[in-house]
N, C-alpha and C positions, 0 to 999 in steps of 0.2 A: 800701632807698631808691634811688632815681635815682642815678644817679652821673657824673661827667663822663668822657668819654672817656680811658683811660689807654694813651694809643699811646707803644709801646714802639719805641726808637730801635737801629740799630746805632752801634755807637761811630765812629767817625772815628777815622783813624790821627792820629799822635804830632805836633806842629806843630815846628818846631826848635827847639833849643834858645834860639837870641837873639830868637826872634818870641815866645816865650811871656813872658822876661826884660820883654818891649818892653810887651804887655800888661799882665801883673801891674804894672808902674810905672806905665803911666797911672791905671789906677785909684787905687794905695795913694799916690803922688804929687801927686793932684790938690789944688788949693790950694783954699779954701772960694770958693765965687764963678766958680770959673772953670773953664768946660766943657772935659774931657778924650775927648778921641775913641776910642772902645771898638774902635768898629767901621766900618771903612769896606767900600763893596758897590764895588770896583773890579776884582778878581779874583772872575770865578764860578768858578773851580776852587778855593777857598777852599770852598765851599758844596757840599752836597748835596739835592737836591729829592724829594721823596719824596709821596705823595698817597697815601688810603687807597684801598680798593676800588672800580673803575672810573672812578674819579677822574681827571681826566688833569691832568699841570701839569710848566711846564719856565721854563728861567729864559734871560734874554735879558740882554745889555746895553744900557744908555740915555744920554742925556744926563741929568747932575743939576745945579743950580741952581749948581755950584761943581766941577764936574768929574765922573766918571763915574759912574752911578747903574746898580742891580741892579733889576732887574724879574722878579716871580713871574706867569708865566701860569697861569691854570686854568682848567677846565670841567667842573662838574657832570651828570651824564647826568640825564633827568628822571628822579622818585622815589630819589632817590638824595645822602642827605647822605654828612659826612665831611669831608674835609680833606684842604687841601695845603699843604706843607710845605718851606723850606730852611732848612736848619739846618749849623752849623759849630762845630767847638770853639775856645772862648774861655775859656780858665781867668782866673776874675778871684777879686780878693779886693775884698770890699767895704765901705767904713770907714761907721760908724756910722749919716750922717746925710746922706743922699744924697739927690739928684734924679737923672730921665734924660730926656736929649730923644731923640725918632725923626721925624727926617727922612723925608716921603714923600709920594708923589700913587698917583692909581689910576683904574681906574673900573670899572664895574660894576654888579650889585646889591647891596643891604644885604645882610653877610655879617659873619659875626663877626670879629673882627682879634685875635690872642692871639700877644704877647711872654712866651718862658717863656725860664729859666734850668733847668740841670738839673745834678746834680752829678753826681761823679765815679763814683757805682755806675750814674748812668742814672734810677734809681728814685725820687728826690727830688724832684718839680717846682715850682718858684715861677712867678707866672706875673704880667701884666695882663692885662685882656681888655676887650675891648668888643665883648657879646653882639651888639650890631645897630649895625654901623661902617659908615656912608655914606665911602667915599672921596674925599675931596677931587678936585679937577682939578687943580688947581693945587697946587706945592709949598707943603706947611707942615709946621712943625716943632710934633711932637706931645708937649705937655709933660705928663710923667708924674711924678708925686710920690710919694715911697717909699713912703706911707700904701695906695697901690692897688698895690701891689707885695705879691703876699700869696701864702702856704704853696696849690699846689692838689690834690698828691695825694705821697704817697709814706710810707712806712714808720717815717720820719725821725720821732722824737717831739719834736727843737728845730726849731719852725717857724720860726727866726730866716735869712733868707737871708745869708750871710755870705764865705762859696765857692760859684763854680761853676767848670763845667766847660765846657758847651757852649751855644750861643744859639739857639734857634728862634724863627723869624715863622711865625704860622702865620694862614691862613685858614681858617675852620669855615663850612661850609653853615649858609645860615638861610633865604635866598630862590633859592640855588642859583646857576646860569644859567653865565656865564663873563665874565671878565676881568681883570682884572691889579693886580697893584700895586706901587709902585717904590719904595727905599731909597736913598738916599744917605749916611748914618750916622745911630751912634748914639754917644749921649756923656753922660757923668757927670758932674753937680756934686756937688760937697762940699756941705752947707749948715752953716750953725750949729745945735748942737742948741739945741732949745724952750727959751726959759726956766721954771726950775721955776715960777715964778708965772702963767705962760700958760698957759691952759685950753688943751688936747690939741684937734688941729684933728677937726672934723666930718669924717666918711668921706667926704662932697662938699663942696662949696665953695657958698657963699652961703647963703640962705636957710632955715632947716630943713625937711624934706620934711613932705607933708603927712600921711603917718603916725607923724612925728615929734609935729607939732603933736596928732593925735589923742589920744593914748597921754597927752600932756601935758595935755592939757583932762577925759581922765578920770578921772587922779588927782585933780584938783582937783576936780570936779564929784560932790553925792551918790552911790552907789552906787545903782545902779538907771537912771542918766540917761543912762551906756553901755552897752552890750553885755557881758555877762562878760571877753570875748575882751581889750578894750582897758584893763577894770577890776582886770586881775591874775587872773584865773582862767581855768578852764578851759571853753570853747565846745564842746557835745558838737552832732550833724547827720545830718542824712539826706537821701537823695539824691528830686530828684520830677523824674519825666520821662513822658517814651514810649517803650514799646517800638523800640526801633532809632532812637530821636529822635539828630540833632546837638546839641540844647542840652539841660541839667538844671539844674534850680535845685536850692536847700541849702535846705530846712528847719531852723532850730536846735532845740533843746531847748526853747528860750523861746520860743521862738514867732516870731521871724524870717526874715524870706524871701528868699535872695538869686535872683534871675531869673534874672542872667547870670553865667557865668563872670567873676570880677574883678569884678565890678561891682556895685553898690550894692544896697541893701537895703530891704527892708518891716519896720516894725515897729511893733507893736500898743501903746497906751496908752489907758489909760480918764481922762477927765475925770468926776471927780464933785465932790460940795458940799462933800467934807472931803477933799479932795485930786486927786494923780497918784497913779496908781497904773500902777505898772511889774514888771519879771520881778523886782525885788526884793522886793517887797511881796506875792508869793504864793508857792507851793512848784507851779511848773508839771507838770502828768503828762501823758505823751504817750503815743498810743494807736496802733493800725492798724485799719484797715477789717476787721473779722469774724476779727481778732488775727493778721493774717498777708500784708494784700494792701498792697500798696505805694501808699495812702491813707492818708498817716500824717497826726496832729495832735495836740495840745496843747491843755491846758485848764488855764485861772485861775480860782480862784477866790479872793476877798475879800468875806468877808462876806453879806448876800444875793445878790452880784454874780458872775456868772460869763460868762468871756470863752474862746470853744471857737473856733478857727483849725483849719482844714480846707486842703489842699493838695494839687493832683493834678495831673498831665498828661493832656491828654486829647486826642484825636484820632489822626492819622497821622503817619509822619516826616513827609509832604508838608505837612499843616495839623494842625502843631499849637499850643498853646496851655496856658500856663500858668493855672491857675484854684485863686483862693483861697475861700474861704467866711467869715464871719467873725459866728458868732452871742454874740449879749451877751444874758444872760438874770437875770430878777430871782428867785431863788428865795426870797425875804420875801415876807408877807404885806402892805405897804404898797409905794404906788409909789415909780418910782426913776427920777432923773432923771440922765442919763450923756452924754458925749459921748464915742464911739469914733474916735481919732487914730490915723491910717493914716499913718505918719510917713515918707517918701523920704531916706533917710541914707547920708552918701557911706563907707561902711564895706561889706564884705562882711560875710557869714555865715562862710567861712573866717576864722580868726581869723590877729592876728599872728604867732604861733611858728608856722606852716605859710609852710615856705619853698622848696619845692620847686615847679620848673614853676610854679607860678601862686603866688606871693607872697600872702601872707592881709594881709588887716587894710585897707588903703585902698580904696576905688572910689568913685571919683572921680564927681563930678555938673557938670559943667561951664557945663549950659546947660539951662533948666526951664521949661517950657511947660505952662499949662495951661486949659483953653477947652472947653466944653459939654460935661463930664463923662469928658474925657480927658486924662493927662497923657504929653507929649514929653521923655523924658530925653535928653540928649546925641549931640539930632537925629536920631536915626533909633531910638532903642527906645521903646516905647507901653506904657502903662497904661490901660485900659480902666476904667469903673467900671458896675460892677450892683449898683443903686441909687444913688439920686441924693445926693452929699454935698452940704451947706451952704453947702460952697467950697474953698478952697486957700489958704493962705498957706504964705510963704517968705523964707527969708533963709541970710545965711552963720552958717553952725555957730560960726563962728569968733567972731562978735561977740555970736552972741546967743544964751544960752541954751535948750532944749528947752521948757521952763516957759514963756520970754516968748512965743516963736516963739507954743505952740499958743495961749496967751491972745489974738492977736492977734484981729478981725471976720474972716472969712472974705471972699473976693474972689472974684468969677464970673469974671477973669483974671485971670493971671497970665504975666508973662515976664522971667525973670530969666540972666543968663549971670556968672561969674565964674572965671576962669582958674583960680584952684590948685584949683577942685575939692570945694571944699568946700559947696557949698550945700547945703541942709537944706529940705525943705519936707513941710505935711502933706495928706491928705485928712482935716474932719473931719465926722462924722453926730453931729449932737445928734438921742438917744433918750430920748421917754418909753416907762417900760415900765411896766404893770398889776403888779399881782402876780402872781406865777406867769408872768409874758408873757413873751417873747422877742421879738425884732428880728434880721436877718440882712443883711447886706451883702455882698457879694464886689467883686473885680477880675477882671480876663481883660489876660493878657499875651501876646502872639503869639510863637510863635517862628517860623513857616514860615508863608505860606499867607497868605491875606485876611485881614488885621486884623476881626477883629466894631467891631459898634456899640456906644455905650455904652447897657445899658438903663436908664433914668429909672426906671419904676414899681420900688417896693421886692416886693412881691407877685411879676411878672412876673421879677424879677430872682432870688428865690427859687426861684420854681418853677424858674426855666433850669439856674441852679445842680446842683438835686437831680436833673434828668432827667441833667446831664452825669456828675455824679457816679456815679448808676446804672448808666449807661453805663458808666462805665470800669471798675468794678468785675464787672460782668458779662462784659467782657475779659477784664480780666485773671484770673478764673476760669476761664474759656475757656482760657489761654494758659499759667497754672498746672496746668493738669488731666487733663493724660495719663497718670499715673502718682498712684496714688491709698494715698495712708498711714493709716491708723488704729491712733490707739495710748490706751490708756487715761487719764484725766483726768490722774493723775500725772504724763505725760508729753508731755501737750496741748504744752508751750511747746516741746519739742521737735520735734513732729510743726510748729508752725507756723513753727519756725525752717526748717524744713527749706524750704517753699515761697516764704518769703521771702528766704533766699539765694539761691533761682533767679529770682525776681524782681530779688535788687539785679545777678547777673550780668547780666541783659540791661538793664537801664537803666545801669550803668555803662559800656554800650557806646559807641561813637560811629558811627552808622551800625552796619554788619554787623563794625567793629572791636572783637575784645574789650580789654579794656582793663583793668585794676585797681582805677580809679577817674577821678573825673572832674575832677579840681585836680592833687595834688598829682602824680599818677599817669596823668596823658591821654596816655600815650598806647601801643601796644600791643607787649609782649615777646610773643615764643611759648614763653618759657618758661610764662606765666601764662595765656598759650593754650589749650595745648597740655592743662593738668590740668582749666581753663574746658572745652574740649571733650569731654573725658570726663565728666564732670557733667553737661553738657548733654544728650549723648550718654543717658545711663543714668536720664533724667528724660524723653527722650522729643522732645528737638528739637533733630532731626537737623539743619534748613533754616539754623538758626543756624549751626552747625557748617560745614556745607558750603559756605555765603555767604564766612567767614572766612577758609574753607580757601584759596579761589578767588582771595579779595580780598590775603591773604599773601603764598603762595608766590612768584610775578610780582615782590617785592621782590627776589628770591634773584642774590645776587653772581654775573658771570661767573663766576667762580672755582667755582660751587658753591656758597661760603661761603654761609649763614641768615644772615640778619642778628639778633641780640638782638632787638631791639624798632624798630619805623618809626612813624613819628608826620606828621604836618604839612611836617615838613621833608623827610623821605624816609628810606632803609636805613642805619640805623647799622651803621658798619663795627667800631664797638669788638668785639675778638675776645672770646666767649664760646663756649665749643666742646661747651657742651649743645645749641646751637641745632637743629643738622643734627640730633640724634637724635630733638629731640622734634617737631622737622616732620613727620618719618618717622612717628614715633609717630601724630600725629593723624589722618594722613592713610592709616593703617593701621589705625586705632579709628576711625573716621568709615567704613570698607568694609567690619569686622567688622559694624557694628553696621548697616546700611542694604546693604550686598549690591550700593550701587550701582558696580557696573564700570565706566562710560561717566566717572563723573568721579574715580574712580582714575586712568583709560589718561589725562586729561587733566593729572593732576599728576605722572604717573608721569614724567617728564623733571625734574622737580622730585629727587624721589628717588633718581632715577642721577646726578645733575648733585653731591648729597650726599652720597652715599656716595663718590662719588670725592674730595671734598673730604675725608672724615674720613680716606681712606688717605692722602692727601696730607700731614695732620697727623702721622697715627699713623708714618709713616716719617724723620719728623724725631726721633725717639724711637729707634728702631730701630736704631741703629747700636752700633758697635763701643764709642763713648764711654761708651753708656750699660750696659756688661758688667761696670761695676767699678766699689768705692766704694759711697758714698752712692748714686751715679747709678741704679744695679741699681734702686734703688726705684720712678723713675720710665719703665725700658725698657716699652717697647709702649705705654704710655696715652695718651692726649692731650696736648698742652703745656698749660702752665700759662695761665689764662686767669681773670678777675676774673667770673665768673657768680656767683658765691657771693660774697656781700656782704661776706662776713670776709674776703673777701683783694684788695677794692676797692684797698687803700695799697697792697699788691704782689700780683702774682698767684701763683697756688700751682696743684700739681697736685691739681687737684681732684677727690675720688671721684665726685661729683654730675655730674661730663661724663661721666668711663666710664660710669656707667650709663647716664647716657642717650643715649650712644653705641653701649653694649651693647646699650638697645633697638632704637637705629637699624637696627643689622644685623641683628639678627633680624625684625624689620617691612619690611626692607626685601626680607628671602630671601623672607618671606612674602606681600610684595603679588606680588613675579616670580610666584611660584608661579601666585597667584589669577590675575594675567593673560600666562600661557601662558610666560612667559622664562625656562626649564629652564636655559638656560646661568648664565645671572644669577643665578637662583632656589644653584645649587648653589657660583659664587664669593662669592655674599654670604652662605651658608651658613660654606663656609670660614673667609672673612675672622671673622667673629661669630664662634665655636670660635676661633679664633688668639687672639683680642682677649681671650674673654674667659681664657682659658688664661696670656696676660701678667698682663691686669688683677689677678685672681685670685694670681695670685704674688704682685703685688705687695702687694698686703692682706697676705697673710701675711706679708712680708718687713717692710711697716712697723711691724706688732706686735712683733717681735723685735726690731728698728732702734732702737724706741721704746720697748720692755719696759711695752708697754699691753696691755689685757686684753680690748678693745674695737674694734671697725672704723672709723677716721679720718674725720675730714672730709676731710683729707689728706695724701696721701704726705709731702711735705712737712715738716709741722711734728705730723703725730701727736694732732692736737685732737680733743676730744671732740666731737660735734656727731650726736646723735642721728636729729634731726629734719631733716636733709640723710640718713641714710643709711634713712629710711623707704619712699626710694621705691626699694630695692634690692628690698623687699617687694611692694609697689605702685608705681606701673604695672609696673615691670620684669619681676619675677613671677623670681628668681632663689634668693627665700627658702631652697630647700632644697639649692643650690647652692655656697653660701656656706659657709667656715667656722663648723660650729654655734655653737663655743662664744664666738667672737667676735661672734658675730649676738648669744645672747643676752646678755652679758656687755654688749655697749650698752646694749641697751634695760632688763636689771635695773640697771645702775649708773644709766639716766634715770629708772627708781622710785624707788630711793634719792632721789635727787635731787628730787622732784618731791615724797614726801612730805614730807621736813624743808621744802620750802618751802611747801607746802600748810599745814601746821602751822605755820609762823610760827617756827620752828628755826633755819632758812638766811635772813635779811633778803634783802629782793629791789626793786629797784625798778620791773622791768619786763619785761616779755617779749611774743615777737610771737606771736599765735592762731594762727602757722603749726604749732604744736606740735598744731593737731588731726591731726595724720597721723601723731603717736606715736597716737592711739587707733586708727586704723585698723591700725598695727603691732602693738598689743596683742589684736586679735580675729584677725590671723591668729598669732599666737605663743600662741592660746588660753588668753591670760589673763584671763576674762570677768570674775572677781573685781574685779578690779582698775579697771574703768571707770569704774562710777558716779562714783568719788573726782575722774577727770578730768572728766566730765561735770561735776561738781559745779563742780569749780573753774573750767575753761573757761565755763561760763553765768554766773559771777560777774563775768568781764570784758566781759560784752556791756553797752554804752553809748549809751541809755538801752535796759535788760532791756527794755522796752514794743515798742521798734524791734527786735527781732530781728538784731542788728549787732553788728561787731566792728570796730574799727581797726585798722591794720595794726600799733599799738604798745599794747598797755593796761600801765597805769602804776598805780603799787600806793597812789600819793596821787591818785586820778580827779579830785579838784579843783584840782591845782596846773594852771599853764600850761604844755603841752609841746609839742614837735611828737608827730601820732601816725598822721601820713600819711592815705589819705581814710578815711573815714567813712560808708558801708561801704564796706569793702576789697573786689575782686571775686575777687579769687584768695583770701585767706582765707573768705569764701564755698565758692569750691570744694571747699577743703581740709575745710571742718565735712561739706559735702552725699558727698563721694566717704567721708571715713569712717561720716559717718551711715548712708548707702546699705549700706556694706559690712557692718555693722555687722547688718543686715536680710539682705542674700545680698553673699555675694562668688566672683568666679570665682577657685579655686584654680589655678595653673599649671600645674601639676607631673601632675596629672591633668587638667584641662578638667570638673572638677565644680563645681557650683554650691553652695555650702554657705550652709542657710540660720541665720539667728537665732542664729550664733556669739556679736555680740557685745551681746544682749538682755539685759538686767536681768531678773533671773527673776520678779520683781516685776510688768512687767510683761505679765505673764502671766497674771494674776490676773482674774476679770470676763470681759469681753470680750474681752481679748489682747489678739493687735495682725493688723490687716488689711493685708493688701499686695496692689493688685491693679496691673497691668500693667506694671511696673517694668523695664524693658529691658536685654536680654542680647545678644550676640552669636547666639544662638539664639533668639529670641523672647523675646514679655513673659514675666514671670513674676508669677504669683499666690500666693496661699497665707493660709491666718488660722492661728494657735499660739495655742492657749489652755489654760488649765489650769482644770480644773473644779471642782466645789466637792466633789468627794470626793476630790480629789488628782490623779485621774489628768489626760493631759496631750493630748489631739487637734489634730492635725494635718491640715488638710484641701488638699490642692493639685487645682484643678480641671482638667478636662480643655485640652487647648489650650495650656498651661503650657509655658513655657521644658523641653526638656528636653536637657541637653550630651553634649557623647561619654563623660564620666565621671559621670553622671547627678547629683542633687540628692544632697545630705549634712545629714542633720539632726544636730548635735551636742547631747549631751543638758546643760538647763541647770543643773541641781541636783548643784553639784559634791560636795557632801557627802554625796550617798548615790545609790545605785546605780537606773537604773529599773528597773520592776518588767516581766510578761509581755507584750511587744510584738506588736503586729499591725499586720500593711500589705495592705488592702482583707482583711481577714478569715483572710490566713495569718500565722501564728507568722512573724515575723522574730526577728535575731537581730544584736544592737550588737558594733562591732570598736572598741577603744578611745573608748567612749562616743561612739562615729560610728552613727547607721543609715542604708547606705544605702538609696536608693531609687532605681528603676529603670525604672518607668512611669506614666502619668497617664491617666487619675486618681488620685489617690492618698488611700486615707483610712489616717492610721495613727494605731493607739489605744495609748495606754502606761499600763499599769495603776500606780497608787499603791504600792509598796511598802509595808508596814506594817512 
């Protein structure tokens, strides 16, 4: 999950003995009612300034409203977030039932303003914040209530603020730029605590919010007349866009549309003569265009009635265009008289429990226009209509029911505005239908480009429809189609999972940004990059890769430092010290695989400017301190740094940076080489052997430290975590480097583990899809046995199976309400398509062989086999069909042309239970070395006779 910035402080030396006396007593002293002053800004030597990476900021003195006032300057460089900072120690104790005022003017642009408390380890922070804080001009005193006084990150399990130790103001980039802001104090009321008969105040003041009010109106309201999301349950979705599009709308499960990010919704209701009928009243199934292309939809049916919602993007980033489709069909033999309500609701498709980056559940409709078959939401976004409705009616959500709303006569305008946001209005088509007949409607919603017209004729509106649709499908087969899988019936949902996770990566993009997803997740780490561009890479589109590479790097700190993730705001500075490795990596897997030199020598400044960064690191580690003790554990690795989600509350030394720190320097001795820098080529050589020589100790040393049997998450604390040390295997490629018995000792203790949960043994309520890179760990530890089991259960959690998707959380009750981040995830994406791939061939390291069908179901084998044509290597496409025939024996055909590496192809034989029988490769006797045959040239036919 996203995380908030945990910037770590140095301490501040000791305050005197009668100044801390002075403070602790204004606070525990303070009378109920009457402001005690914390902190006065009269001495800036009291203070320390501090600002993250290229961040500049210094502190001045000013006049205040009542004597001397502090002032924090800053300047954001462009593309470049982060924070700046003065902070002091102020050990307070703080009685039960407080207020605080903060004194202050400023100016600027909108930037975030965060007052934090931190205790006495540093690692504990309470904080308020106000994400998008306009600075006053003028002094005023900013009244804060203990209720937004709240726990924001640390280890601490009593989130109760009670002690602290030190004070920070802090300013966080939101809109960047530079300017200041000024303090004159801060001060503490006592208050009375609540009385017990007083209802517990609302987290804001006034009014209840209006996803407050929603959530309330649809408990009350039938089932069916909200949304799942608002009704107590769970909202499943899918992502519709354009390739490299800025905008995506959310499909839901039931058939809802949201257009805009945050912002409101479509949704489908049939009027007939014995009711409403809603996503309650049918059991909705959703489908994909030809079971794999990303033209997903949903189909109701009730009765002879059925209602089929189609959804696509279609056009260029430059014009594009959301387009729905909406056929209602009578499958009875008598006719049927319906009206289809197209219903405008201020709710998203993200539901409530999604609260990251983009808050789910409200979108807001403020102001509703509608006139010659177009509607205006909230002045500047369009609805189109292809064919012509009835009319429009509208009203607030709030007063009037969904039932009375669409009862109302239909109106040829409409213009309505209401501040909190809540209006409601519909498109409706009253349809006769024949029997057996159908009727078709759509909308067109612009996102880029010339708004279209609306089209009137229902006919003419149809046809447009089916030519765009055509259209876009035939794209996106195009754009799918470099790399060509064929796997037998059994295994179809596989083979179409695989093309539709390259489709959700590139629609999850934003621009040439890869991204995770597009809500909760907008916006781009390179950790989720960096495995993105390997998949992309090995599926055949490079141009994505290399667009990203470009558009990246350019973030990269003076310092060297990567930044984690840059989004809208600019370069987060929060420290993550996989970053530098896995830039290197991609930008060393983007030259293996395309050869092109001209835009390596271009990033190449990028990767010396990193690699000094990670020596920069690694020698904070290196000293004398770290020779003895506990510490031994952590000599030579990286510092401790929160990449890895588990150690968000505190950071840890993480194995997941060494490695991908280990890749860095070998990627990076490797690019020198490729462009001609002998000197470089053989320090960055070095430095990688040194690294990984510490690294590698300390593995060993935490096993013994920690009397485990297993490889860590980290040095640290000794955690199990499997699925963090899979990519020791992959990318890194160090598999046979590594202590064996601790290599396999992970990954058999995560079978254990995986079968008792698998079987319902171990209760479980949840786990993330990231676990498909144990099966890519399981086909290079050549446990083929063992997959299907994961297969099986990993395809259990894809939500809805129809959409080929995963969340980035699946939850063992799919109907309760959870957070489960987006929907489809793009990095969980990755992670199925690189061990899918692998799965089919993978490059071994250790030799530079390709080895194919390691981790194949012998099953599917069977028939036809399985077909692989042009699937991308660092040495060319690669080809090949395995089939097993119907007297047993097993042909292998690799065509000429074929990838062939400097350790050439490796067929591993699949039938672990008995032995193959007379080998032949192009018509000579060959001969298997640990059920391996290699292979050496192409073309290649090799025949393995049946055993009897």
């Amino acid at each position: 999950m996203e995380r908030e910035p945990g910037f770590r402080r140095r301490r501040n030396g000791a305050r005197s003995g009668a100044a801390l006396a002075l403070l602790l007593a204004a606070a525990a002293g303070a009378r109920a009612g009457t402001p005690q002053v914390l902190a006065r800004f009269a001495d800036p030597g009291a203070w320390q300034v501090q600002a993250s990476d290229d961040v500049r900021a210094a502190l001045r003195m000013a006049a205040g409203p009542g004597g001397p006032a502090l002032c924090l300057d800053y300047r954001f460089p462009p593309r470049v977030a982060g924070y700046a900072t003065m902070r002091r120690a102020l050990p307070l104790d703080f009685p039960a039932h407080y207020a605080l005022e903060l004194g202050l003017r400023g100016e600027g642009p909108v930037n975030g303003l965060q007052l934090k408390f931190l205790d006495a380890s540093g690692w504990n922070v309470w904080w308020y914040q106000q994400p998008a804080f306009a600075a006053p001009a003028a002094w005023t005193t900013l009244a804060i209530p203990q209720r937004k006084v709240g726990f924001a990150w640390g280890p601490d399990k009593d989130h109760t603020l009670r002690h602290a130790a030190a004070l920070e103001l802090t300013v966080a980039a939101v809109h960047g730029g530079h300017g200041s802001l000024c303090f004159d104090r801060l001060a503490l009321t006592r208050v009375p605590a609540p009385r017990a008969d007083r209802p517990a105040p609302r987290p804001d003041a006034g009014s209840p919010s209006p996803g407050t009010v929603l959530q309330t109106l649809a408990r009350q309201a039938p089932r069916g007349e909200y949304p799942r999301g608002l009704s107590g349950a769970q909202d499943d979705w899918t992502v519709v866009g354009v390739d490299g599009g800025r905008q995506t709308a959310l499909l839901s499960a039931d058939g809802r549309l949201e257009p805009f990010k945050g912002g409101w919704s479509i949704e489908p209701f049939l009027l007939t003569t014995q009711g409403l009928i809603d996503w309650a009243d049918v059991r909705p199934v959703q489908n994909l265009r030809d079971g794999y292309l990303p033209v997903p939809g949903v189909i109701w049916r009730k009765g002879p009635l059925e209602l089929e919602i189609t959804a696509f993007g279609s056009g260029t980033p430059a014009q594009a265009r959301l387009l729905a489709r909406y056929v209602v069909r009578n499958t009875g033999a008598t006719p049927q008289r319906v009206t289809l309500a197209l219903a405008l609701r201020p709710f998203q498709v993200n539901p409530p429990q999604q609260f990251l980056n983009t808050p789910g559940g409200f979108g807001p409709i403020h102001a509703i226009r509608y006139a010659a078959g177009a509607v205006t939401l909230n002045g500047d976004q369009r609805l189109v209509t292809l064919g012509a409705p009835a009319g429009f009616v509208a009203a607030s959500l709030a007063r009037q029911p969904l039932p009375q709303l669409l009862a109302q006569a239909p109106q040829q305008r409409v213009d309505r505005t209401q501040d909190d946001g809540l209006i409601q209005g519909a498109l409706l088509y009253p349809l006769e239908l024949p029997p057996h007949g159908e009727r078709s409607v759509g909308i067109a919603i612009p996102w880029t480009g010339t708004p279209p017209p609306p089209i009137p004729g229902a006919g003419t509106a149809a046809l447009e429809l089916r030519q765009e649709e055509a259209a876009t499908t035939a794209a996106w087969q195009a754009r799918l189609g470099p790399v060509r899988v064929r796997l037998p019936p059994l295994a179809r949902h596989f083979q179409d999972t695989l093309y539709s996770a390259l489709a959700q990566i590139l629609l999850d993009r934003d621009g040439v940004a890869l991204q995770p997803g597009t809500r909760s997740y907008a916006r781009s780490w390179i950790r989720d990059g960096a495995m993105m561009s390997e998949a992309l890479l090995r599926m055949g589109d490079a141009r994505a890769v290399r667009d990203y590479l470009l558009w990246y790097a350019p973030h990269q700190f003076s310092t060297g430092k990567v930044p984690c993730c840059v989004d809208w705001k600019g370069a987060d500075p929060t420290p993550e010290n996989d970053s530098q490795g896995e830039l290197i990596f991609a930008i060393a897997e983007y030259t293996r695989y395309t050869h092109d030199l001209a835009t390596a020598r271009r990033l190449w400044p990028h990767v010396e400017s990193a690699v000094r960064y990670m020596n920069t690191l690694r020698a904070t580690q290196k000293t004398a301190a770290y020779r003895q003790g506990e510490r031994i554990l952590y000599y030579g690795l990286m510092p401790r740094s929160i990449s890895h989600e588990g150690y968000s509350a505190k950071p840890m030394h993480s194995y997941w940076d060494d490695f991908w720190s280990l890749r860095g320097y070998r990627d990076a001795a490797w690019l020198a080489q490729q462009l001609g820098h002998a000197r470089q080529a053989q320090a960055y050589t070095r430095a990688a052997d040194d690294f990984q020589k510490d690294f590698f100790a300390s593995i060993r040393n935490a096993a013994r430290w920690h009397r485990i049997g297993y490889i860590p998450g980290s040095a640290d604390l000794g955690d199990f975590d499997p699925t963090s040390t899979t990519i020791a295997l992959a990318p890194v490629g160090v598999q046979h480097e590594l202590p064996q018995a601790l290599l396999r000792g992970t990954f058999a203790r995560y079978w254990r583990h995986f079968e008792a949960r698998a079987a319902g043994r171990t209760p479980w309520q949840s786990y993330t899809p990231y676990e498909w890179r144990n099966v890519d760990a399981f086909v290079r530890l050549g446990w083929r046995a063992r997959i299907p089991a994961l297969l099986s259960f990993f395809f259990a959690g894809q939500r809805p199976a129809a959409w080929n998707q995963w969340a980035e959380v699946v939850w063992h009750d799919a109907d309760a309400p959870h957070f489960i981040g987006d929907m489809p995830h793009g990095w969980v994406a990755s992670d199925f398509l690189r061990s899918a791939l692998d799965m089919l061939a993978y490059q071994r390291h250790r030799d530079h062989a390709l080895v194919l069908a390691a981790g194949v179901p012998p099953t599917w084998l069977d028939g036809d086999g399985i077909r692989v044509a042009g699937l991308r290597t660092p040495w060319g496409p690669l080809s090949y069909t395995l089939r097993r025939q119907s007297d047993g024996s097993v042909t292998l055909d690799v065509p000429a042309g074929s990838a062939m590496p400097p350790g050439g192809l490796v067929l591993t034989w699949p039938y672990g239970g008995r032995a193959p029988g007379v080998t032949r490769v192009n018509g000579a006797k060959a001969e298997w070395h640990d059920a391996e045959l290699p292979i050496t040239r192409v073309p290649a036919r090799v025949e393995i006779r049946s055993r009897r």
